[in-house]
C-alpha atoms as one frame of an Amber mdcrd trajectory, in Angstrom:
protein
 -26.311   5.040   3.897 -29.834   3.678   2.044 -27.039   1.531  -0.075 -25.372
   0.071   2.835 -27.760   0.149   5.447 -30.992  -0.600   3.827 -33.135  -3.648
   4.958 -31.627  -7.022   3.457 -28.240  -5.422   2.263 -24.952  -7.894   1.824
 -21.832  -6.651   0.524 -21.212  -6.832  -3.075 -18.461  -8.079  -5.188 -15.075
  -6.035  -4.005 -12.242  -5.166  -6.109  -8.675  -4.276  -5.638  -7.155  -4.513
  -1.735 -10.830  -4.922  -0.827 -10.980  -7.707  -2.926  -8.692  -9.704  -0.681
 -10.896 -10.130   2.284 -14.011 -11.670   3.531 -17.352 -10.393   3.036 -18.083
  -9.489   6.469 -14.695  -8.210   7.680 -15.516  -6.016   4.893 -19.153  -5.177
   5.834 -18.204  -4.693   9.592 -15.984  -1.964   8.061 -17.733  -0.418   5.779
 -21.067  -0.116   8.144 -18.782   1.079  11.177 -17.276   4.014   8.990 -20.968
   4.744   7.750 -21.797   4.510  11.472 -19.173   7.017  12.691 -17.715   8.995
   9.693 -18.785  12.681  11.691 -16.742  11.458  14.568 -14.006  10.811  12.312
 -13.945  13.448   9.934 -14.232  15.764  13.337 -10.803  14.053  14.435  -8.915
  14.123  11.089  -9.574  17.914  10.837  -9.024  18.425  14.490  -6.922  21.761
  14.339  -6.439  22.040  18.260  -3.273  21.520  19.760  -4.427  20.104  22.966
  -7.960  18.491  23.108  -9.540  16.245  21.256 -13.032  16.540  19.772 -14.874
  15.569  22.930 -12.459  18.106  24.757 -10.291  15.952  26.929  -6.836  15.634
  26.168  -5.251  15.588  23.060  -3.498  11.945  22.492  -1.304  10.995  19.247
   0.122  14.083  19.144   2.769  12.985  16.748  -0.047  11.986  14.219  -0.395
  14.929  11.758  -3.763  15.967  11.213  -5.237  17.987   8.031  -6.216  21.243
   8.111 -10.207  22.121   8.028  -9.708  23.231   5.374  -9.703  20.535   3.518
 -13.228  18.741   5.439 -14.791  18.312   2.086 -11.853  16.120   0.430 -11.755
  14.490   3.438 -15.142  13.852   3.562 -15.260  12.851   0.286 -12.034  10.069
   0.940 -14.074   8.205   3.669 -17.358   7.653   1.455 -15.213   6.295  -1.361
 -13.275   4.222   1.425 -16.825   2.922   2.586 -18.121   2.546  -1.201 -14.964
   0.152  -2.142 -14.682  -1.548   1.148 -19.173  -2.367   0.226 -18.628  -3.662
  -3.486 -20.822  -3.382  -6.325 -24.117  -5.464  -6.257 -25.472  -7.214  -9.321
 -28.538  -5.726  -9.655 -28.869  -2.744 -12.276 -29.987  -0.545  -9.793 -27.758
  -1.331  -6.762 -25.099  -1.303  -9.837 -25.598   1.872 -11.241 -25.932   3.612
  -7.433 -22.547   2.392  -6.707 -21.182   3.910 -10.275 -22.708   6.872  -9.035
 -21.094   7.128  -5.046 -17.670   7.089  -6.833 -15.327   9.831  -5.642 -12.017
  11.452  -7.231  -9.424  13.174  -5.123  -9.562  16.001  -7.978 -13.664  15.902
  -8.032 -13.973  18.008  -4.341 -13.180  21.800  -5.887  -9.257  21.155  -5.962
  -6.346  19.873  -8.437  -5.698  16.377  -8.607  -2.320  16.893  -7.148  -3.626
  18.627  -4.457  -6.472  16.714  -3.799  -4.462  13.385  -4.409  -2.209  14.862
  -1.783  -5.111  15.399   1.147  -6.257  11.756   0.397  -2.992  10.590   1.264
  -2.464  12.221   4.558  -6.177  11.046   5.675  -4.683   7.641   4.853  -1.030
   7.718   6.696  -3.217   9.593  10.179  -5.884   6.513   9.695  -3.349   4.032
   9.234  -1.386   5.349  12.935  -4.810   6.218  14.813  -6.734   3.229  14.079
  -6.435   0.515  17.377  -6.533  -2.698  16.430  -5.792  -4.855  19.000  -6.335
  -4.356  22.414  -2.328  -4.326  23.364  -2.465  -1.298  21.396  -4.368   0.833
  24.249  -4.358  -1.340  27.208  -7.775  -1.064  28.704  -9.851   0.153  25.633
 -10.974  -2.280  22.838 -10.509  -2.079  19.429 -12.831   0.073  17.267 -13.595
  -2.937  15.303 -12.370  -6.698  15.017  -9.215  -7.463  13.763 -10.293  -8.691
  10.111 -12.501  -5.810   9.640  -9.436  -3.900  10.895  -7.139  -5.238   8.582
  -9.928  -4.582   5.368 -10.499  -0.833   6.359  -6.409  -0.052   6.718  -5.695
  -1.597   3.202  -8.749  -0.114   1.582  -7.507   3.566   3.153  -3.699   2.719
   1.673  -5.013   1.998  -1.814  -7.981   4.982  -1.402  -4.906   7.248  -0.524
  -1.944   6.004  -3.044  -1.065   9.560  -4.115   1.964   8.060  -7.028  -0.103
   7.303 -10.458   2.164   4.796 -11.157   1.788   2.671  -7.964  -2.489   3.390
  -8.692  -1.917   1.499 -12.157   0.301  -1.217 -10.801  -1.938  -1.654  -8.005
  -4.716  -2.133 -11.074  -3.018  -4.494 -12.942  -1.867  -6.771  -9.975  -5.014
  -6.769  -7.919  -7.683  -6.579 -10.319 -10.973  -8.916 -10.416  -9.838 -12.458
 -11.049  -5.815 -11.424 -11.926  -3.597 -13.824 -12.130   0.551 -13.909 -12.202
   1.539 -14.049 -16.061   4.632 -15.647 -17.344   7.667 -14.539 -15.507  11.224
 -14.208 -17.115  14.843 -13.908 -15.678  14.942 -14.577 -11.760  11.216 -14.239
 -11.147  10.803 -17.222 -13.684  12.577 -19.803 -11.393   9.778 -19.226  -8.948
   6.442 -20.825  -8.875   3.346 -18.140  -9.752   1.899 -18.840  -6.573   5.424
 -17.396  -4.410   5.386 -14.719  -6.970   2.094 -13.272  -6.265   2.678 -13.312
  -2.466   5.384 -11.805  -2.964   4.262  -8.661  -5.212   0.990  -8.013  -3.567
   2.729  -7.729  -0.084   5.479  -5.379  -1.614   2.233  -3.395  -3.076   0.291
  -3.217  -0.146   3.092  -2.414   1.963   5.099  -0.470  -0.493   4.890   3.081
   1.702   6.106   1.187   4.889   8.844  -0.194   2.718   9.789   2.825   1.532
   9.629   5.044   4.438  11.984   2.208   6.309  14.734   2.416   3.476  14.728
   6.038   3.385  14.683   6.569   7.007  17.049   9.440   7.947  16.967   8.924
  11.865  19.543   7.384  13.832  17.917   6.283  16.761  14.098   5.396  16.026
  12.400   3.423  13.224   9.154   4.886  11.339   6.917   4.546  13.572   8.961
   6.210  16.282  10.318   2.628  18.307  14.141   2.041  18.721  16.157   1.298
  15.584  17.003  -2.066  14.772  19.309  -3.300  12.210  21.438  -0.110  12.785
  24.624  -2.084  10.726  22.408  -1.715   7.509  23.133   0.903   5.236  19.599
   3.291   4.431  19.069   5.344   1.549  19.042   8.906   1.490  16.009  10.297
   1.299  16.730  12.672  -1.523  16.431   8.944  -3.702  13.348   8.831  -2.305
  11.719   8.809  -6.219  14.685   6.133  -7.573  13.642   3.869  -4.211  10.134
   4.073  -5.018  10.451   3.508  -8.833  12.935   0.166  -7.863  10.269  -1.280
  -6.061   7.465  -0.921  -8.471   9.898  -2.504 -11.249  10.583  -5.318  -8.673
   6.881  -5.725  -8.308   6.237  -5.608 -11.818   8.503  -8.243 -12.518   7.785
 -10.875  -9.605   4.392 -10.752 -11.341   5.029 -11.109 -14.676   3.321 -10.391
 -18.025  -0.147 -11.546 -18.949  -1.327 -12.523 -22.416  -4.133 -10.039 -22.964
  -2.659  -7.496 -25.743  -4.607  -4.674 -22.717  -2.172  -6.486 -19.854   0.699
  -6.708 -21.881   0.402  -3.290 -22.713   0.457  -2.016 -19.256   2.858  -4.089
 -18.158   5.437  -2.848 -20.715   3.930   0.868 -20.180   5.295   0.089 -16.181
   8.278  -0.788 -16.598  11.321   1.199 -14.656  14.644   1.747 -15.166  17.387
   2.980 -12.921  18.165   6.438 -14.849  14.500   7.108 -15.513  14.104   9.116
 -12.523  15.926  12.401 -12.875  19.554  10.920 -12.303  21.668   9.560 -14.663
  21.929   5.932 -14.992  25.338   5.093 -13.014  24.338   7.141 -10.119  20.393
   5.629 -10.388  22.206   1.967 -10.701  23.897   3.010  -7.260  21.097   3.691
  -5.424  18.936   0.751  -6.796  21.938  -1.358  -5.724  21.867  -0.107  -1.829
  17.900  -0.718  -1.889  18.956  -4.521  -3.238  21.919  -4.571  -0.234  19.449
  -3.088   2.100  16.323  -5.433   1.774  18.545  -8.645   1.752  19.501  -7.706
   4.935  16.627  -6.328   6.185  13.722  -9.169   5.206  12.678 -11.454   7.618
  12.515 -14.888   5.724  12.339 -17.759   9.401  11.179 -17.226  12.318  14.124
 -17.982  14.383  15.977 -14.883  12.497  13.543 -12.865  15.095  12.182 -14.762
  17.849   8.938 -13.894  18.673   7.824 -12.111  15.408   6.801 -13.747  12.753
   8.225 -13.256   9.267   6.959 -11.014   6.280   5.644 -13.449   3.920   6.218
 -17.340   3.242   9.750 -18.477   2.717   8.912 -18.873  -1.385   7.446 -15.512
  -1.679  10.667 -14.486   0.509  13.094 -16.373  -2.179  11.012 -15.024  -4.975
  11.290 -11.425  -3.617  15.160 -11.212  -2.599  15.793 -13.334  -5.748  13.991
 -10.476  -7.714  15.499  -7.527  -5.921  18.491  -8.309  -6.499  18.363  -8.967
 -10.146  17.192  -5.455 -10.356  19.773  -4.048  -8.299  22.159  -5.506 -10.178
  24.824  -2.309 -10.810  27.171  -4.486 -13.434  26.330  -4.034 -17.115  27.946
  -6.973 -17.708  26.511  -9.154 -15.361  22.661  -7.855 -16.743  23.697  -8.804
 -20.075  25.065 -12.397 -18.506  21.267 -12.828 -16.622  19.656 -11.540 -19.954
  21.229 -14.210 -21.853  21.101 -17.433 -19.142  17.895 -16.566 -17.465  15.863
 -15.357 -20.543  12.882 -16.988 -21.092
């Protein structure tokens, strides 16, 4: 609080998904968290079937709550949420208090894994409870404007990312001042510019996407509306791990690799491959096929594919993206080793 809501305080410089958005969307956030954060930790750990915390009826009910439990990783998730969504200021003191504020999901008296896990169900209940626009809940505005809205959700998603992998893509991709690096194979015929539309929706959406391939139902969608798209083949979930690892190397490569010996490092460290999942490489080439099949029918690239919505990204980061997915889906060795030797760089 005497960091964010002292006399005279602006936002600092932001990082990462925070990084992405305006000053005050991210201030409006950040202060409105500080504001509230009892309220909210009181509804997160909300263990009653029936009434909320003010005692009227329970709404949401499909939402799933964490136990009590776990209040102090909780707690703990929301100040690092409002610490990231702030920024650091330059001065040595303001500096050194942010250093200080920063939280780990293993630094709250459990295991990583297990704290890593709590931090990402606070982030999927945040990211279906939070209203943010009044269509949402006809007759009740929005907790907060639609820009501050959009910087709390995306700082949650990245506060939450329980997969270690995903945390150091997410690192490399939307770091301070990063930049697309030199692109090979498909990703190369694309401008840098398409490229890194393209990979830092995937990342930033990357759950969503995942969720949607993987969806088992035959009759709703994830977030429990009628299924479209029903002649589309899904993945079973069971490939849930071989789905999630074909997206970060899809990500990976739409972005390319940057000179710095540190960047290059990681981006070779990231790299996936379809039998490096626990399967063995025919039946991993399979399923990283049907994700390729799946999202090149599934992508919205023009709006007059879906009248009335509008589509996921611009129609070069849409290229860039199916052009990339389905180089990495490819399933025929011989066909790799053709793209290898025409598209190298």
């Amino acid at each position: 609080r005497s960091y964010i809501l002292a006399d005279g305080a602006t936002p600092g410089t932001a990082s990462g998904e925070a990084g992405q958005h305006p000053a005050a969307a991210r201030c409006e956030a950040a202060r409105r968290l500080i504001n509230n954060h009892n309220d909210v930790l009181d509804d997160i750990c909300n263990e009653s079937d029936c009434k909320n915390i003010v005692g009227e009826a329970l709404t949401q009910t499909e939402l799933c709550r964490v136990p009590a439990a776990y209040r102090p990783q909780v707690d703990a998730m929301l100040r690092e949420t409002a610490r990231r969504l702030w920024g650091k200021n330059p001065s040595p003191e303001a500096f050194s208090l942010w250093q200080c504020l920063e939280e780990t999901a293993e630094g709250v008296g459990v295991a990583e894994e297990e704290g890593r896990a709590v931090w990402r169900a606070v982030a999927v209940y945040l990211s279906g409870r939070l209203q943010t626009t009044p269509d949402q809940k006809p007759g009740r505005e929005p907790e907060m404007s639609l820009g501050a809205s959009s910087a709390f959700l995306r700082v949650v998603t990245e506060v939450g990312e329980a997969d270690p992998k995903w945390r150091m893509l997410r690192s490399y991709i939307l770091a301070d001042g990063a930049t697309p690096g030199t692109a090979s194979g498909e990703a190369g015929q694309h401008p840098a510019a398409a490229r890194c539309e393209a990979a830092r929706r995937l990342i930033n959406n990357h759950n969503d996407v995942l969720d949607d391939i993987c969806n088992e139902s035959d009759c709703k969608n994830i977030v429990g509306e009628a299924l479209t798209q029903t002649e589309l083949c899904r993945v079973p979930a069971a490939y849930r791990p071989q789905v999630d690892a074909m997206l970060r190397e899809t990500a990976r490569r739409l972005w390319g690799k940057n000179p710095s010996p540190e960047a290059f490092s990681l981006w070779q460290c990231l790299e996936e491959t379809a039998e490096g999942v626990g399967v063995a490489e025919e039946e991993g080439r399979a399923v990283w096929r049907a994700v390729a099949v799946y999202l090149s029918g599934r992508l919205q690239t023009t709006p007059d594919q879906k009248p009335g919505r509008e589509p996921e990204m611009s129609l070069g980061a849409s290229s860039a993206f199916l052009r990339v997915v389905t180089e990495v889906g490819e399933a025929d060795p011989k066909w790799r080793m053709l793209r290898s030797y025409i598209l190298a760089d």
